[in-house]
N, C-alpha and C positions, 0 to 999 in steps of 0.2 A: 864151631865145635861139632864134634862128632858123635855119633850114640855111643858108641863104643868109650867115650872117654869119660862118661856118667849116665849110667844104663837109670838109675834111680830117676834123675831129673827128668829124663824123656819120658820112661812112663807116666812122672808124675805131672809133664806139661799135655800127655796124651788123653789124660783123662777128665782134664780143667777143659771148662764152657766158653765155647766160644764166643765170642762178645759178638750183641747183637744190638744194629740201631731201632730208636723206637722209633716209631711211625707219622711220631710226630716232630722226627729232627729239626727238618728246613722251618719247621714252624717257628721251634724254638729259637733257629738263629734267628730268625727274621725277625722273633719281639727282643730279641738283646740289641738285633746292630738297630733297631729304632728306637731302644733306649739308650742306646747309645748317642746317638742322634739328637735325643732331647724330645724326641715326638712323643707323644702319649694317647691314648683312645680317647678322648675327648674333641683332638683336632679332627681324625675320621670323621666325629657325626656333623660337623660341619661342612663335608668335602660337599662336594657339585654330585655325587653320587647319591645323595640321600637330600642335598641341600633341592634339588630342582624334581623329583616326583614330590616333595612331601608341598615344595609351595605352589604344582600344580593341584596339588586336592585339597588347598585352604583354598585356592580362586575357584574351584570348582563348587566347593560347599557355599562361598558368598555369593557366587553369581544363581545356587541353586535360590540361596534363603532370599536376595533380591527383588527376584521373579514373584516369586510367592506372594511378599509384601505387596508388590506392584499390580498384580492382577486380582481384579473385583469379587468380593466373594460372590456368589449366585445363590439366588431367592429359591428355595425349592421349595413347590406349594403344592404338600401335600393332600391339601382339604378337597375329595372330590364336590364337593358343593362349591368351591371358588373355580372348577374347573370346567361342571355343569353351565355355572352362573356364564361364564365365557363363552364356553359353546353356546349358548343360547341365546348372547348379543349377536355373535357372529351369524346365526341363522337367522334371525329377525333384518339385519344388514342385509345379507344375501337375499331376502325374499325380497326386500322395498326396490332395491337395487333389480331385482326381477322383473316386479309390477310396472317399474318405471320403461324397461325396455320392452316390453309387450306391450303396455297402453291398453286401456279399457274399451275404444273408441271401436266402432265395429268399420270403420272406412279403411284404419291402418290393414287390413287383415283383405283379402277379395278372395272367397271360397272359389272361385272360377279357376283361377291361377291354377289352383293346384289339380283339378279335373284334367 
């Protein structure tokens, strides 16, 4: 068809919008030809995609809570008088443990020696 053989239609196909894709075409095909298909979003949350991090951080959370259970709580004693009390078995030790390696005896010992 020529312009000249309906001057009306051409202007009035010159001034009609040109048709535009959205942006979410391929989208949209792709949720038809999967409904089509019979697929649904519920098979996704099952894929090996979300199926294998999500069941390394439930072994990860058991092996944390595991741990935990297994290892001894620890006594914290805050009382500086039970701390005192300790420290002052242990110098009483250390001094006997002293007297025994010096010896009282005045033979062990010869003040010359060291002249």
């Amino acid at each position: 068809m020529k312009r000249e053989d309906d001057e009306k239609l051409w202007d009035l196909l010159g001034r009609a919008a040109e048709p535009t894709v959205s942006p979410f075409f391929a989208r949209n095909v792709v949720r038809k030809i999967r409904a089509a298909r019979g697929e649904s979003r519920a098979t996704g949350w099952f894929s090996f995609r979300w199926l294998v991090p999500a069941s390394a951080a439930v072994v990860t959370v058991l092996a944390v809570l595991s741990l935990r259970m297994q290892m001894p709580a620890q006594k914290h004693s805050n009382s500086s008088a039970d701390k005192l009390a300790s420290m002052e078995a242990q110098d009483g030790e250390l001094i006997a443990d002293l007297d025994d390696l010096v010896g009282d005896d005045n033979n062990s010992w010869d003040d010359s020696v060291l002249l």
